[in-house]
VOGU-3710 file (C-alpha; in Angstrom, 3 decimals, decimal comma):
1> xxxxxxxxxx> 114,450/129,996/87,210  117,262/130,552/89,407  117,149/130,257/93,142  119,302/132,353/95,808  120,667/131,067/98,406  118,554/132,417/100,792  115,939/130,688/98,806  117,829/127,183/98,521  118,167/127,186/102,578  114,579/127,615/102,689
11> xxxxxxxxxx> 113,534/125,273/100,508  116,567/122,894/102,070  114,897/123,700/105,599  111,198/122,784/104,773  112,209/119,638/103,453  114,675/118,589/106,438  112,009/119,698/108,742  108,837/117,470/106,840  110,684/114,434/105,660  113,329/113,865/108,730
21> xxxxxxxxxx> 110,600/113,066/111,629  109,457/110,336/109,673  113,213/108,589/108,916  113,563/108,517/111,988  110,714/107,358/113,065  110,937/104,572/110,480  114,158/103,883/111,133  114,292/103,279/114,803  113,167/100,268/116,585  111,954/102,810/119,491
31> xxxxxxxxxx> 110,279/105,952/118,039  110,743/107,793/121,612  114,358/106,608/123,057  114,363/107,845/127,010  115,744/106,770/130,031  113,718/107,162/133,313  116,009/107,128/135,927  115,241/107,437/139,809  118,792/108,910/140,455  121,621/110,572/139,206
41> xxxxxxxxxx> 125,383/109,995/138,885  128,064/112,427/139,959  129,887/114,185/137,587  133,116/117,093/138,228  132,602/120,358/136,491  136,051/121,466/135,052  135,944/125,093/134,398  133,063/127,672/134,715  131,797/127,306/130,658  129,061/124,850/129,543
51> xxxxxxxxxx> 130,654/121,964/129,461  130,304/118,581/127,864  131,114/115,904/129,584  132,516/112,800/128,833  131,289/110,121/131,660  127,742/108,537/130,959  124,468/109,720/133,012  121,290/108,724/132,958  119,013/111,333/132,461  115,544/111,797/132,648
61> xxxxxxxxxx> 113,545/113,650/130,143  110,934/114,988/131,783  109,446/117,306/129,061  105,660/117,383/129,211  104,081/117,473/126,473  106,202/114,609/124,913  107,802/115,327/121,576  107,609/113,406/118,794  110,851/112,361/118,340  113,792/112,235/120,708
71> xxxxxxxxxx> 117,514/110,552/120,540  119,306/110,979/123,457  122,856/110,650/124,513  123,700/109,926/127,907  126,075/112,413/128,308  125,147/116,318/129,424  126,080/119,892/129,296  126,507/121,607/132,212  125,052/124,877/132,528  126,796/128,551/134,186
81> xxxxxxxxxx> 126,733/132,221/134,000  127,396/134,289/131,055  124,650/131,594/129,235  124,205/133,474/125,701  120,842/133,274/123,244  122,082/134,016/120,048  119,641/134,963/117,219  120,875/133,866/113,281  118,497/136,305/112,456  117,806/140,453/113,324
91> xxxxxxxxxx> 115,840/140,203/115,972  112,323/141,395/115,512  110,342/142,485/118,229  108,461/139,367/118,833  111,513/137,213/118,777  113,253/139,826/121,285  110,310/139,470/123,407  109,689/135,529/123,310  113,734/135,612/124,015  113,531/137,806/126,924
101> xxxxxxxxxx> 110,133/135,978/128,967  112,752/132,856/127,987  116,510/134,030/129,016  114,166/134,909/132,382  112,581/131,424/132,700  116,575/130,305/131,968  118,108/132,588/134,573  115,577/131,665/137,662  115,473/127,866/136,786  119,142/127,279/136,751
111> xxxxxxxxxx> 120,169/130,636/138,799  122,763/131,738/136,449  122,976/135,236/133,857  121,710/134,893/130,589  122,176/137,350/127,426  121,112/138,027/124,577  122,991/139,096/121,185  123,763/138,259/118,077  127,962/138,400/118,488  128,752/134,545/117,908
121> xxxxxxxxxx> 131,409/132,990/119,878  133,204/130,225/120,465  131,839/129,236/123,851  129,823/126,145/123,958  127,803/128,272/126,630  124,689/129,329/124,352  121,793/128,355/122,229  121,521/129,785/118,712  118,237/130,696/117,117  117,555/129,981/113,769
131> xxxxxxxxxx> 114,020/131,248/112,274  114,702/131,819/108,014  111,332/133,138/107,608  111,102/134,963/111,079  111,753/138,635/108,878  108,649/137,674/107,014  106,241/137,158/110,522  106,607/139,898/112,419  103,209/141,167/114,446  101,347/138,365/112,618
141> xxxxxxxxxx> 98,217/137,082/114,212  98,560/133,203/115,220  96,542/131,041/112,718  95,017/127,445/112,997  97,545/125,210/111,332  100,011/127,329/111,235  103,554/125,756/111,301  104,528/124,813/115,253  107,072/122,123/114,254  110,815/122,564/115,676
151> xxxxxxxxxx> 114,019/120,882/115,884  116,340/121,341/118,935  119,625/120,147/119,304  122,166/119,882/122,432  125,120/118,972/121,661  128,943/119,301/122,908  128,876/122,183/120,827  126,207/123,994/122,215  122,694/123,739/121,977  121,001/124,712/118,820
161> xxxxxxxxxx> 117,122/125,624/117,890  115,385/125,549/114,341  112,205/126,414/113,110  110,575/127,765/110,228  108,021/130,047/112,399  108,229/132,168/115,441  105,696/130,036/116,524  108,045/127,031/116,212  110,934/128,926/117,799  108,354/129,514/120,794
171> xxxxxxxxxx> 107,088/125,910/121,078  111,157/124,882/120,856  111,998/126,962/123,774  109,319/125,751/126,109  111,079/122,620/125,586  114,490/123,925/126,254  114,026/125,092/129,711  112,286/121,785/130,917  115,449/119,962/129,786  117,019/121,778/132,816
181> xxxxxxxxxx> 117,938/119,715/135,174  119,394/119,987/138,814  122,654/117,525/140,149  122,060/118,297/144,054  125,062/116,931/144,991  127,366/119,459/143,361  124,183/122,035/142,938  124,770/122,334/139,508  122,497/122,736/136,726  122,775/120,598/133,416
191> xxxxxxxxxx> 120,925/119,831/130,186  121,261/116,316/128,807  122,691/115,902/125,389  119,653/115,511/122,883  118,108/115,190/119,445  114,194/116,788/119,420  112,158/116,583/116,273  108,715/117,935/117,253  105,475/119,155/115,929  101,299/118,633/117,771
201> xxxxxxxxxx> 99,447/115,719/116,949  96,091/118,258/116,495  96,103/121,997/115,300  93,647/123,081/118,188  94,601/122,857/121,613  92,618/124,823/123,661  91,666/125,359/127,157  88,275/127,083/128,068  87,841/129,827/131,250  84,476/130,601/132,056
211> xxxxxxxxxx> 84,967/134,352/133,382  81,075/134,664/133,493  79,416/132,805/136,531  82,367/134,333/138,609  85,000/137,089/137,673  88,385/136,400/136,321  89,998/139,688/136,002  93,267/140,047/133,594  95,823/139,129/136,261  94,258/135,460/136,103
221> xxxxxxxxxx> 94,043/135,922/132,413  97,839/136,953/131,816  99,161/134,037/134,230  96,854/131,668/132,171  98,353/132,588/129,019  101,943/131,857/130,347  101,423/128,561/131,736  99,435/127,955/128,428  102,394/129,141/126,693  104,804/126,256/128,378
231> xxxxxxxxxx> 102,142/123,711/128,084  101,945/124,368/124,416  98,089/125,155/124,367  97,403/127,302/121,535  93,576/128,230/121,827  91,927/130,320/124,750  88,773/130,014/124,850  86,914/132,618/127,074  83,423/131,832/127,693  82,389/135,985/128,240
241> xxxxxxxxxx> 78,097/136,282/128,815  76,263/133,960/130,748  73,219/133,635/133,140  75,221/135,241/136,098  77,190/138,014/133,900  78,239/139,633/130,989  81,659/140,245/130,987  83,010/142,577/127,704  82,142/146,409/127,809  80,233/147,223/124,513
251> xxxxxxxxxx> 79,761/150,597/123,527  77,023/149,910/121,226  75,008/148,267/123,765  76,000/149,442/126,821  73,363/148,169/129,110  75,237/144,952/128,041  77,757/144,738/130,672  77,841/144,071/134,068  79,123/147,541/136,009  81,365/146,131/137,964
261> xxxxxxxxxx> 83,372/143,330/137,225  83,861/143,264/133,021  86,740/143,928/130,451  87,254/146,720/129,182  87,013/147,144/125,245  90,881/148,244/126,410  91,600/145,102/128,552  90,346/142,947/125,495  92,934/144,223/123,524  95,603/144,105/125,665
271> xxxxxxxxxx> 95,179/140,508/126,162  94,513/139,556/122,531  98,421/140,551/122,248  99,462/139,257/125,195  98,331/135,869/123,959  99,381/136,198/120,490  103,230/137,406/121,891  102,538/133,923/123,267  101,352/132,320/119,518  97,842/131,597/121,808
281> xxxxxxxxxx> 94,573/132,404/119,751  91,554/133,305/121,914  88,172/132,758/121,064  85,416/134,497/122,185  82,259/132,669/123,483  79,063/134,984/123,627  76,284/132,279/124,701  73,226/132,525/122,286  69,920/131,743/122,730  69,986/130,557/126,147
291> xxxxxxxxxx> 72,324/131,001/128,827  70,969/134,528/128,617  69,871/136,351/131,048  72,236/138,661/131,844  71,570/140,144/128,393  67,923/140,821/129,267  68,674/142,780/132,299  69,478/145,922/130,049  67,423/144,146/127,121  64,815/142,894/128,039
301> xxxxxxxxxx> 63,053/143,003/124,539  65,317/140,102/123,583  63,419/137,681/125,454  61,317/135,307/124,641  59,301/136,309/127,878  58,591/140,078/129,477  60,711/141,342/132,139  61,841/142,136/134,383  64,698/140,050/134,666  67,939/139,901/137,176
311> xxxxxxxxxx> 71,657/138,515/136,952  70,892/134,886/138,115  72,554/134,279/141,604  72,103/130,482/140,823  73,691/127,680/139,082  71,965/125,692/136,447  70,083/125,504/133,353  67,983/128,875/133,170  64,059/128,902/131,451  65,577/132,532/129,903
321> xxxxxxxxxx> 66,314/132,448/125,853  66,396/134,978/123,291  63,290/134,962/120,985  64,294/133,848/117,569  60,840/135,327/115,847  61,500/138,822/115,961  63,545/140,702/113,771  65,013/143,131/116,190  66,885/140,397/117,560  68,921/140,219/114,153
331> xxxxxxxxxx> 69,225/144,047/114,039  70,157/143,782/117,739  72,896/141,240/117,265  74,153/142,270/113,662  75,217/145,544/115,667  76,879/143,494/118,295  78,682/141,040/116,358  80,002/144,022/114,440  81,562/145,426/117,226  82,497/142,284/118,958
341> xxxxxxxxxx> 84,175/141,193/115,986  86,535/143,594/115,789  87,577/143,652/119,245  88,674/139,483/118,541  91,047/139,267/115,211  90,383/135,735/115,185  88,222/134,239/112,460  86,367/131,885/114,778  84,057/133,199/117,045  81,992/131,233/119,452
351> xxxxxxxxxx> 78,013/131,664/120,094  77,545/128,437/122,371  74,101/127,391/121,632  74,330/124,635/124,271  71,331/124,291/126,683  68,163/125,473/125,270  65,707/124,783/128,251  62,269/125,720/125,805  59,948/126,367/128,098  59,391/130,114/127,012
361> xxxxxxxxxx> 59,515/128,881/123,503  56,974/126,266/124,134  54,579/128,643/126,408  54,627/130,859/123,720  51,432/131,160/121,609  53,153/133,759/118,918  56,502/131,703/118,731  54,512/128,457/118,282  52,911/130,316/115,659  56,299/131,250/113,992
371> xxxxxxxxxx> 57,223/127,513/114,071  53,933/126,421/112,590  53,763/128,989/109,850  57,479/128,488/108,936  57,733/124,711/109,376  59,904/124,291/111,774  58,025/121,469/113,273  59,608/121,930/116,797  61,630/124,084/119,508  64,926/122,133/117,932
381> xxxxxxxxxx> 63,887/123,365/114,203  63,504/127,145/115,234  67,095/126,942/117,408  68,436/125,455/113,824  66,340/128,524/111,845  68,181/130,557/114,618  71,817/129,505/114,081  71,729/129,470/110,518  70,801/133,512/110,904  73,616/133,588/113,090
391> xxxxxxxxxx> 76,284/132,207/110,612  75,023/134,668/107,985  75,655/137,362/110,494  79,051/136,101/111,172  79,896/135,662/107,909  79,448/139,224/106,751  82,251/139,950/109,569  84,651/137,669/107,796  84,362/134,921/110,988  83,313/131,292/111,120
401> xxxxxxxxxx> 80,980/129,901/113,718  82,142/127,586/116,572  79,217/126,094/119,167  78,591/123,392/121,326  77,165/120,162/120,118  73,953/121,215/119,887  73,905/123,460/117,155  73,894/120,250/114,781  70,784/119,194/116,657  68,296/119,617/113,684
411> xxxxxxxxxx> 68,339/116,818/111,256  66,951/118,571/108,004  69,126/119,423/105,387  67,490/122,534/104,185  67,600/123,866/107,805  71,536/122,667/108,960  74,443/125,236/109,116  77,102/125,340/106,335  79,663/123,516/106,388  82,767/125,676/107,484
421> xxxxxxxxxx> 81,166/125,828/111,249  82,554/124,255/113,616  81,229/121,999/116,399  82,325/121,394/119,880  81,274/118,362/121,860  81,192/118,326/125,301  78,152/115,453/125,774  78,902/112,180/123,894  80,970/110,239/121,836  78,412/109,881/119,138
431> xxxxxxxxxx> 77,969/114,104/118,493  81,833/113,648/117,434  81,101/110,684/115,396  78,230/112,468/113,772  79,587/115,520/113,199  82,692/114,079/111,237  80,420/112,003/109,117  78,204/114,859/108,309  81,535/116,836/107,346  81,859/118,951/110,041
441> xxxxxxxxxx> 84,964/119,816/111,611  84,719/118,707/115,337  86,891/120,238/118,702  86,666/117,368/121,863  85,785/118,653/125,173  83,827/115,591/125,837  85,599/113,893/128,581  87,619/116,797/129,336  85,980/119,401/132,078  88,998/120,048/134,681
451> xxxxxxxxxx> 85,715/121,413/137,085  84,821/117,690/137,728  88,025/117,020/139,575  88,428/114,040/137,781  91,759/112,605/137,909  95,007/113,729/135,523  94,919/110,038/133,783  91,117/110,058/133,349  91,547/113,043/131,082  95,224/111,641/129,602
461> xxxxxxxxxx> 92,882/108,201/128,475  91,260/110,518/126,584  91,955/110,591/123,091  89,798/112,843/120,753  90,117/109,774/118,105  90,810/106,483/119,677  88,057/107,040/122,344  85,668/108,491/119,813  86,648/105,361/117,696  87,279/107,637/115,031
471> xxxxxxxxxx> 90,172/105,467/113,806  87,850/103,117/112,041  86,983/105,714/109,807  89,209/106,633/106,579  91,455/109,288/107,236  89,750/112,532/105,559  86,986/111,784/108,066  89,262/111,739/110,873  91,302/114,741/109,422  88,004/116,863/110,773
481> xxxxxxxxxx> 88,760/116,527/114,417  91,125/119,438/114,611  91,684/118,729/118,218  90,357/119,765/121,710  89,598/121,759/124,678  89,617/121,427/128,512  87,146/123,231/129,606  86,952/124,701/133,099  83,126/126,260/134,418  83,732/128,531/136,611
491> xxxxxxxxxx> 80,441/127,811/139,184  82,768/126,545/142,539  85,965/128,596/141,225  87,012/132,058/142,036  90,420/134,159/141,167  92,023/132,701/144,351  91,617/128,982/143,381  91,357/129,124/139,278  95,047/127,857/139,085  94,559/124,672/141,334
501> xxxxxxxxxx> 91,878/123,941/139,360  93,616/124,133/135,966  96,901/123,450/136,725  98,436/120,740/136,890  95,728/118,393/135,615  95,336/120,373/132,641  98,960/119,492/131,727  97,712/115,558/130,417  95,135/117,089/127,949  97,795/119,112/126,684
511> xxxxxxxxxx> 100,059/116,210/126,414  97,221/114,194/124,750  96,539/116,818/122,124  100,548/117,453/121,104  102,154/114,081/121,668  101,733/110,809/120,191  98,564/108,377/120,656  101,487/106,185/121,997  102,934/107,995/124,704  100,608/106,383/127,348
521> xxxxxxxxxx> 102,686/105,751/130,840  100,819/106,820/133,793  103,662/106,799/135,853  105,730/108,833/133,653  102,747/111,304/133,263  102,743/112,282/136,187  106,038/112,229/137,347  106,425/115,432/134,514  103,108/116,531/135,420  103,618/117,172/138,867
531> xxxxxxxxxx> 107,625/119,006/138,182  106,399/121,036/135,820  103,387/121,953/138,139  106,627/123,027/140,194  108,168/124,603/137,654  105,407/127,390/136,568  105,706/128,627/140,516  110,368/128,741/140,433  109,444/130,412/136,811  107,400/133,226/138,057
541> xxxxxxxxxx> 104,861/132,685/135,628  102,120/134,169/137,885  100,119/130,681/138,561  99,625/130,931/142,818  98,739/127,979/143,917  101,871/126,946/144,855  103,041/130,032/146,852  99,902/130,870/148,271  99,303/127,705/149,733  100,505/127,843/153,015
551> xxxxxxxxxx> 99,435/131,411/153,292  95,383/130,618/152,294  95,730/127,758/155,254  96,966/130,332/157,176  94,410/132,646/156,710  91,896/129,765/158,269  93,658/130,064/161,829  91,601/133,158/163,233  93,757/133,296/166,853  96,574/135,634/165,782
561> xxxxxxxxxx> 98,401/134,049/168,708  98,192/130,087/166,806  98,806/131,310/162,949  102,245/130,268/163,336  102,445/127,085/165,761  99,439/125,403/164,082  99,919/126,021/160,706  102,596/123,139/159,990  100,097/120,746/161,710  97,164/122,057/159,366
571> xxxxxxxxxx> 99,738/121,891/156,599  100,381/118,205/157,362  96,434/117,604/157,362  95,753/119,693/154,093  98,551/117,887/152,315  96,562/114,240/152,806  93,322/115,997/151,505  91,607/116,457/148,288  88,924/118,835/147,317  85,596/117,289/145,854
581> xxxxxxxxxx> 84,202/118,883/142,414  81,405/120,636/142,329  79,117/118,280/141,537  79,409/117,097/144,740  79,769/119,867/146,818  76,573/121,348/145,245  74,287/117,854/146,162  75,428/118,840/149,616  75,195/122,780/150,117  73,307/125,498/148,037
591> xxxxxxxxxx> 76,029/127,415/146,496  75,464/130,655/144,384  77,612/133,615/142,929  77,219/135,258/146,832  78,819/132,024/148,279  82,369/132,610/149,682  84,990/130,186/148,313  87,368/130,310/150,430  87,358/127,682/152,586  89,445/124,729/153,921
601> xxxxxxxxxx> 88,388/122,482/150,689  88,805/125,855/148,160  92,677/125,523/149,183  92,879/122,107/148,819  94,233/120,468/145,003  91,745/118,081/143,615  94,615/115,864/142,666  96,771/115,158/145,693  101,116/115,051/144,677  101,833/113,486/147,985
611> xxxxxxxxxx> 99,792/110,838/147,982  100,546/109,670/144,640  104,742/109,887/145,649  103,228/107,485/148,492  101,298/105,555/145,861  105,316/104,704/144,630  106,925/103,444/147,587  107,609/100,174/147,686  105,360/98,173/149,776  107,816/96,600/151,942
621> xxxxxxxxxx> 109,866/99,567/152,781  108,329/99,651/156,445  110,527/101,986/158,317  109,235/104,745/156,063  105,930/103,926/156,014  105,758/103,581/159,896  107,753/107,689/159,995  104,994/108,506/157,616  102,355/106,836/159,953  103,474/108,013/163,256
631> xxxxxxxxxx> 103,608/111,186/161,944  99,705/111,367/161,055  99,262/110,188/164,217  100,576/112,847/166,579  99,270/115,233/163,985  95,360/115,830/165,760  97,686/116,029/169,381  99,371/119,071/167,633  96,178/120,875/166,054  94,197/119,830/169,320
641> xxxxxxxxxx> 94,474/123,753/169,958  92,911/124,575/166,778  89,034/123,180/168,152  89,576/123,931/171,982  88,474/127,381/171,200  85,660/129,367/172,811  84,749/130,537/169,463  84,701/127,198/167,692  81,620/128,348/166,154  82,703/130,716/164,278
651> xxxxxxxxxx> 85,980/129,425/163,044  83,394/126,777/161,883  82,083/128,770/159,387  85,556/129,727/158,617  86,728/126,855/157,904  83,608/125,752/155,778  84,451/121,873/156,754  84,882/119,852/159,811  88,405/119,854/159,685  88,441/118,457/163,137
661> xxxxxxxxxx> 86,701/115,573/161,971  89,379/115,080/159,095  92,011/115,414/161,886  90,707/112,473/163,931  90,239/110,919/160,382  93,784/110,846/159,748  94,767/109,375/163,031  92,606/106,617/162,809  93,558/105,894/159,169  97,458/106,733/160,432
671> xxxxxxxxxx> 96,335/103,791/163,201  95,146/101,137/160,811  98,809/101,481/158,809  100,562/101,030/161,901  98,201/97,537/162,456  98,640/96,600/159,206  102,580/97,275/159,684  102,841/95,007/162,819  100,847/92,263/160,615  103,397/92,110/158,137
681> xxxxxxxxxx> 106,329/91,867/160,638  104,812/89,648/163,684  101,777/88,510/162,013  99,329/89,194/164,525  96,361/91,105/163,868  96,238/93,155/166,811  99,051/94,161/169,489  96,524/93,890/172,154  96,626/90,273/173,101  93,191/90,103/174,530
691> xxxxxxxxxx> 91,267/92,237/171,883  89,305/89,511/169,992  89,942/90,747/166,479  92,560/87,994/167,802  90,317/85,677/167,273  89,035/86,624/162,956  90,172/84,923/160,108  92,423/87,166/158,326  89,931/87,480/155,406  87,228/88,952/157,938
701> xxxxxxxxxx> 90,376/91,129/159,493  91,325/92,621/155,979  87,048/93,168/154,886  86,563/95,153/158,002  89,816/97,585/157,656  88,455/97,964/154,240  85,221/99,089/155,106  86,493/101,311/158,174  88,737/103,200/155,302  86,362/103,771/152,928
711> xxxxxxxxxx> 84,188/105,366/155,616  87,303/107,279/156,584  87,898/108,893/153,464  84,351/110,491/152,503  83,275/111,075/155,833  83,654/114,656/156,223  81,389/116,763/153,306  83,280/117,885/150,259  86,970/116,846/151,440  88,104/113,416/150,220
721> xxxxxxxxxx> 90,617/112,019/152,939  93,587/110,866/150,399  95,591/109,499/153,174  93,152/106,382/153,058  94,945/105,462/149,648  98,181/104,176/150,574  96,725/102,725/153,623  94,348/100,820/151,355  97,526/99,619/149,119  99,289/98,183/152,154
731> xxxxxxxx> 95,693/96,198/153,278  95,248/94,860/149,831  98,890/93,533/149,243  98,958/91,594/151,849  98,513/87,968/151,166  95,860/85,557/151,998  96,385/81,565/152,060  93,242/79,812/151,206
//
């Protein structure tokens, strides 16, 4: 047989591309060779092309996720108009589209013109595409497992980009534009000189938005998908029906839907393209049995219980759940899987299964029966009778079931889905364990729900093997976990505050499912977390947060007259803050689908940037920790205006928390930095002479500041006081003689 040469670069390609990330890694003492510098070193910019140039810089890379291999120079190229994109291959519509979102992100990054053509020149100003197989996956649909792996080079030659895929070429060019950096002293902008040899750790990386309990509409959808797209996510998972709504239109069924606020058959396809333009595969989620109530509203047959029933207003786990025993439930769903199924060209297709609360099942006389006559022993065996009905359904659509960890629930061989399903865990280590022994494939949420408000590093310690000790097993076992899923549940989030809640937390479970187990730094996490969170807003991706922060803070100052003198004060305040997760806010207040979230704490990020920057500063640089400290101290003085109104009442309820209370918070935290500032320098413990605390033993001195803090920083309901945290650094470095 005799090859082209089209064919012999292929086949040259694949093998560079599969065999070359592991020479290298072999090969070098360091598999990931950066240098995290803290500043830059000047450098003169000869003429107005890209430029190479010669003197050394340290450079960070601050690409998040991590790649799997990088060798860098410490040399750059420096960046300017006229930047050219240059395609090896015709440019199919895809590739002209990824091209364009990218010469954009390019262009407003590093504020210079970018093109796009095919015409190769000299210039050093460009990056060439290179995609051999791109002719052959045009309008393709994403699949799991498809190729993602890229090479990207920068050199003084210009900066080059290879992939087999389009999907590749995509992945490649998210990296591209982080490599951008800025030189503020000669505002320039600059790409360090680099070798990148990438490709994901796991095949599914997913993050889950619950549209249901309250309304995404496809704005929020759309700027999703591009931050997913630059965070190299692959999987959006949309959890569409639950207690509190029903969120598709079906034609079929169309007493399914809620009237108001749902996606249109239309909508559904306009963002299945959207995201695969972006190589993103979404999943639906249709919650069966339970988690079901918005169903029975139009349906009430489907219930295990008579009618009538209502869109649940409330949060929780709901007593409503289909009834398994009759067949018109089958007929009922084999209709709407057939039409569902063909709205989502994915083969996986999500029917949740989580939460079965059983009391209608139990109360039941004819579905005890059922379970009796049919021996199914329990409520468990007839939810396994259930799902297995379900897969059959799904299979004659050509898709392959996905739910929660429950659906493996029933032990009994004869009465356990096949094998192809897949399971996702979201309650404990062992369901992953379990589920890979049995032979099931396994996606990790457990550990990984951004509606907590847990920290970025508490999900980034997460590892959907090593913390599922899965890496004591052989490796076909561990070869089931096809990766994970952060998962954000949408009870105390609305369209105005979805993006603070996802982003940029949600950037360290993306990280953890692309990079390597190895990559581990917290400090370097988020020092590329919180750019990049900077990045999506300069890169008009959509995501709000950002820009609409001052302007939601605003909105909280009622006196038209105040809006603009108070709002750097209340900008000052809000920056020390942290919102609390739900969990917490609902143990204090009964929130529901009519509650208004748009309050002080519904502005606030549950991860606070300033406060970790203050987290960095070295403890004995005084003079600006005593600016920083002053500052927070004149700052209730300046808002005093704020809560001498008439109608305090009402802005109150406004504000939905007593931010005067966090005001006089933050001075009094602001005042036990300054004490601990003068205790460093003069070593006295208070600069009142005759105020007894004169008279403790520093030990006693340091307990009590430590107690007053912590009471500082959870006084106030549902608003964590962040300031307290560099405070509390300062108290416990200082050293105590025995």
């Amino acid at each position: 047989m005799i090859l082209s040469k089209r064919s012999l670069k292929i086949l040259f390609a694949l093998l560079i591309t599969s065999i070359l990330p592991y020479l290298y890694l072999l090969s070098a003492q360091k598999p990931f060779a950066f240098t995290i510098a803290k500043k830059y070193s000047d450098y003169n910019v000869n003429n107005s092309d890209f430029e190479y140039e010669n003197n050394s810089i340290l450079t960070n890379i601050n690409v998040i996720p991590f790649p799997q291999f990088i060798d860098k120079k410490n040399s750059i190229l420096i960046m300017s108009n006229g930047f050219r994109i240059i395609s090896k291959q015709s440019l199919t519509e895809d590739l002209q589209l990824a091209l364009r979102r990218y010469s954009k992100y390019i262009s407003l990054l590093a504020g210079i013109s970018v093109e796009i053509n095919q015409k190769f020149l000299s210039s050093v100003n460009k990056l060439i595409i290179d995609c051999p197989l791109i002719t052959s996956q045009n309008n393709t649909y994403p699949k799991l497992g498809e190729d993602e792996s890229y090479t990207l080079n920068i050199t003084k030659t210009g900066s080059y980009l290879y992939s087999l895929s389009l999907t590749g070429i995509i992945r490649g060019l998210s990296t591209f534009v982080q490599l951008i950096e800025r030189n503020a002293s000669s505002d320039t902008f600059y790409i360090p000189l680099v070798n990148i040899i990438d490709r994901p750790r796991f095949i599914w990386r997913g993050l889950l938005l619950d549209v249901s309990r309250h309304w995404m509409p496809v704005s929020v959808i759309q700027r999703t998908l591009n931050a997913m797209e630059l965070s190299k996510f692959n999987v959006l998972h949309l959890h569409l029906s639950d207690d509190q709504g029903f969120r598709v239109e079906s034609i079929e069924h169309y007493l399914l839907h809620d009237r108001n606020d749902f996606f249109t058959q239309k909508d559904i396809k306009y963002l299945v393209e959207y995201a695969r333009q972006r190589r993103i595969r979404i999943i639906p989620e249709f919650d069966i049995p339970a988690h079901t109530t918005s169903w029975f509203v139009g349906y009430p047959e489907l219930a295990s219980q008579p009618g009538p029933y209502q869109v649940e207003t409330q949060w929780g786990v709901m007593k409503a759940t289909m009834d398994p025993t009759k067949e018109n439930t089958y007929i009922f769903l084999d209709k709407f899987f057939k039409e569902m199924t063909k709205l989502f060209p994915d083969p996986y297709f999500h029917i949740g299964g989580d939460e079965v609360e059983g009391s209608q099942w139990t109360q039941s006389s004819t579905i005890q029966q059922f379970i009796n006559e049919n021996k199914l022993e329990n409520n468990r065996g007839l939810q396994a009778y259930f799902n297995k009905r379900i897969q059959k359904l799904l299979k004659k659509y050509g898709k392959i079931m996905v739910g929660w960890e429950e659906i493996l629930d029933e032990i009994h061989e004869n009465r356990t889905i096949d094998k192809d399903a897949v399971m996702q865990a979201w309650l404990s280590q062992e369901a992953t364990t379990n589920a890979v022994q049995k032979g099931y494939r396994v996606i990790v949420s457990d550990g990984y729900y951004l509606n907590r408000h847990q920290s970025s590093i508490s999900y980034y310690n997460v590892d959907p093997i090593l913390s599922n000790h899965l890496d004591l097993l052989h490796e076909e076992q561990r070869n089931h976990v096809v990766g994970g899923e952060g998962c954000l549940w949408s009870e105390g989030v609305t369209p105005n505050s979805v993006d603070s809640r996802i982003w940029p937390r949600a950037l360290a479970i993306a990280e953890r499912l692309w990079s390597p187990s190895s990559i581990t730094d917290e400090n370097f996490l988020y020092e590329r977390l919180f750019r990049m969170n900077h990045l999506f807003d300069k890169m008009q991706t959509g995501v709000t947060h950002i820009s609409s922060y001052k302007s939601q803070l605003q909105n909280l100052i009622l006196d038209p007259k105040k809006k603009i003198d108070l709002l750097d004060p209340l900008v000052i305040l809000a920056n020390v803050c942290e919102a609390c997760g739900p969990l917490e806010r609902f143990k204090i207040y009964k929130y529901s689908t009519n509650t208004s979230l748009t309050t002080f704490a519904d502005v606030l990020q549950p991860e606070n940037e300033l406060i970790w920057k203050l987290g960095k500063l070295p403890i004995n640089d005084e003079s600006s920790y005593r600016d920083i400290f002053q500052t927070w101290s004149i700052n209730h003085l300046r808002l005093k205006e704020l809560f001498d109104n008439v109608e305090k009442t009402k802005n109150q309820e406004i504000w939905g928390q007593d931010i005067e209370q966090l005001s006089i918070n933050l001075a009094n935290t602001s005042q036990i930095g300054l004490r601990i500032l003068d205790y460093n320098s003069k070593k006295i413990l208070n600069s009142d002479k005759g105020n007894t605390m004169n008279s403790w033993t520093l030990s006693d001195w340091i307990l009590y500041h430590k107690t007053l803090l912590e009471q500082l920083e959870n006084q106030v309901k549902e608003v964590r006081l962040a300031a307290v945290r560099p405070v509390l650094r300062l108290l416990n470095a200082i050293h105590i003689i025995p």
